[in-house]
N, C-alpha and C positions, 0 to 999 in steps of 0.2 A: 532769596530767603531759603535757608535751608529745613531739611527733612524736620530735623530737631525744632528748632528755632520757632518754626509754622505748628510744633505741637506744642511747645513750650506756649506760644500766644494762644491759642485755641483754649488750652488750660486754662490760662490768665480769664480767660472771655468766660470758660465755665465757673467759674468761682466767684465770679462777678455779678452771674446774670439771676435775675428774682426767680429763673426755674430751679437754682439748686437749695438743697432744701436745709437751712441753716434756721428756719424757722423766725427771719427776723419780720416776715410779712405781719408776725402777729403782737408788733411793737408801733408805737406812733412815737417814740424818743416824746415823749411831753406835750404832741400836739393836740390830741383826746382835751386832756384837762385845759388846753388855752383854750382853745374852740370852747369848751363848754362854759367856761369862766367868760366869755367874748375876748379875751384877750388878742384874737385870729381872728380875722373876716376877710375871705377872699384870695384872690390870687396874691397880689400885692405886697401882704402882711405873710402868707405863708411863704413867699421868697424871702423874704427880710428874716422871717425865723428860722430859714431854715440854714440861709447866707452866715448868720451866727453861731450858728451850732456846729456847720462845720470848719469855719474860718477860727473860730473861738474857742473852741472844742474839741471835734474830731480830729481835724490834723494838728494842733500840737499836744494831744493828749496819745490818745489812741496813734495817730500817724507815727509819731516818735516812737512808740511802741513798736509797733509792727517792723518799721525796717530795722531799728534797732534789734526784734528778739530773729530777725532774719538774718542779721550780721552773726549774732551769737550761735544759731545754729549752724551759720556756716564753717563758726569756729568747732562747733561740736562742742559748745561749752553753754551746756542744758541750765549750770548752777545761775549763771547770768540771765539766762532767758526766764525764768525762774522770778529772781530779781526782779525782774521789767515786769512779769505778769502780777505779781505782790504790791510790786508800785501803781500800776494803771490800776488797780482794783480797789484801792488806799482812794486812790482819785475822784469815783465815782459815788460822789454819795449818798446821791438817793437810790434805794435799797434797791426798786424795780431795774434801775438802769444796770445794776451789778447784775443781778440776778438775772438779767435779757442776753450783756455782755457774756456771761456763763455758759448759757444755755446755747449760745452760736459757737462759742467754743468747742464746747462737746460738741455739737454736729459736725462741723468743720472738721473736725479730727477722725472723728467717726466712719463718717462718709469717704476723705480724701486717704487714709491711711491705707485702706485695702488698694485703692484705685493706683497708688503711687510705688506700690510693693515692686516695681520692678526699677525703680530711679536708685539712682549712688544715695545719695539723700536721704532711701526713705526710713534709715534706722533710727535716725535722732528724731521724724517724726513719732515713730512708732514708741520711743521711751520716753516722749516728751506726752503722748497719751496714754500713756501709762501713769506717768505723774500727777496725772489731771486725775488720774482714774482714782489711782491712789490719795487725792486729796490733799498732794504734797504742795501744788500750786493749783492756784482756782481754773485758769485755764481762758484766760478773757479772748474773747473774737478775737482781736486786734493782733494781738500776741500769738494765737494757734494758729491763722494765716500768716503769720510772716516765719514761721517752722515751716505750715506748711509751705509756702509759696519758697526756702529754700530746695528742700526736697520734690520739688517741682521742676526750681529751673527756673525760678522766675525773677527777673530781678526788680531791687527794693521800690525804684519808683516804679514799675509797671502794678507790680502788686497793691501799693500807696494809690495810687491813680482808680484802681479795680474797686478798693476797701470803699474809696468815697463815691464812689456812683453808684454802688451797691447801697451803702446808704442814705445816698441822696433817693435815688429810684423809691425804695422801701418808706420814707418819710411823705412821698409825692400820692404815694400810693394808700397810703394813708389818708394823706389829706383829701384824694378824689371821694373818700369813703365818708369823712366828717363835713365835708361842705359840696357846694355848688363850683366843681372846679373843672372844666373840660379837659379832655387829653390835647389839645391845643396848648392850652394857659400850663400844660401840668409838663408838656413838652419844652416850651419858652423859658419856664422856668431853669428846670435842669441845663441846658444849653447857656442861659446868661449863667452861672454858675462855674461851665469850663476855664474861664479867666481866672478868677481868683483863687480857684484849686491850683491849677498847674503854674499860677504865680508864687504858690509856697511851696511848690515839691521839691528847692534845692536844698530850701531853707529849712526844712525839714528834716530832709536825707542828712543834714550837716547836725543835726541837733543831739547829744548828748542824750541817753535815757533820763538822766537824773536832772534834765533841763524841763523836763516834761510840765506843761501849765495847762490850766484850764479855766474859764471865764464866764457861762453863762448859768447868774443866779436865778432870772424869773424861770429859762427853763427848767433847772434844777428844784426851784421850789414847784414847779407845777406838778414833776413827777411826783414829787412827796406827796400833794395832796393829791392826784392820780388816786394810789395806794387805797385811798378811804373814800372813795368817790361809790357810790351805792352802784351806782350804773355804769359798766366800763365794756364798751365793746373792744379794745387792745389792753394786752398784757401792762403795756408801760404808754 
């Protein structure tokens, strides 16, 4: 492995890990409101929700996103990437989940733009948060890591592979907070999980932006009612 290569994965690993601060610790994607509803009880039930959300959801909503607005800026063509963050944001409908997907956005860019100021890459990051800034595109997670992770050096499945264990960890971590769940059961979980992730990374990487689907209505209604829930220890 070379000098590059070994900083280029090092990156991958920072971008991935719950220390960088994209502030999604203060999200449970929908689990808050099951848990409270009983729809969740226990280890068992929060793998099966969570197995869906990213199987059914994150990677080919947001996953198609991300390598896709990563192709775009490798072409240096912002207006596409653009495009792709207008459509995943079209996608997400409950209000909290946009507004979460946002808000990681802005950090993402925030944070990694100064950091990268020295890569080939890092101009189309740097106008691509400008445009965020400017309110020309909303700026979703998914989307402002696969800018950033080209101006990085990082390619689309590594990055794809990083976005989902980033939000698998973050959803785990959540769940240790609403129920009875040990870092055993919370470890187990994430691990059975590596299969069916990197069983769609091809099929993914092959997907057209404007293929983009998404599939989970009880999650999507729970964030709704999330939103008016009197008592909410997570934003979403």
């Amino acid at each position: 492995m070379t000098s590059d290569s070994a900083q280029r994965f090092l990156t991958a690993l920072q971008l991935a890990d719950s220390f960088f601060p994209s502030g999604m610790y203060a999200h449970s994607h929908g689990l808050e409101s099951m848990v409270s509803r009983g729809w969740v009880r226990g280890a068992c039930k929060v793998e099966g929700y969570l197995r869906s959300l990213l199987v059914w959801s994150v990677l080919p909503s947001d996953g198609v996103a991300l390598v896709n607005a990563r192709a775009a800026a490798q072409m240096g063509d912002l207006k596409t990437a653009s495009d792709i963050d207008w459509h995943l944001y079209s996608m997400k409908l409950p209000e909290e989940l946009r507004l979460a997907s946002c808000l990681a956005g802005r950090r993402i860019l925030d944070e990694t733009t100064p950091l990268l100021a020295h890569r080939v890459g890092s101009s189309v990051c740097t106008h691509f948060r400008q445009l965020v800034g400017d309110r020309e595109t909303p700026g979703t997670g998914a989307v402002a890591l696969g800018v950033v992770a080209h101006a990085a050096g990082i390619d689309g499945a590594t990055a794809l592979l990083g976005f989902c264990h980033s939000f698998a960890v973050g959803v785990l971590g959540a769940a240790q907070r609403l129920l009875p769940l040990t870092h055993s059961e919370a470890q187990q979980i994430l691990y059975s999980l590596h299969e069916p992730v990197a069983d769609m990374v091809s099929e993914i990487e092959a997907r057209h932006w404007q293929d983009m689907t998404s599939f989970t209505p009880q999650a999507d209604i729970a964030s709704m009612l999330h939103q008016h829930d009197e008592v909410r220890m997570f934003a979403s």
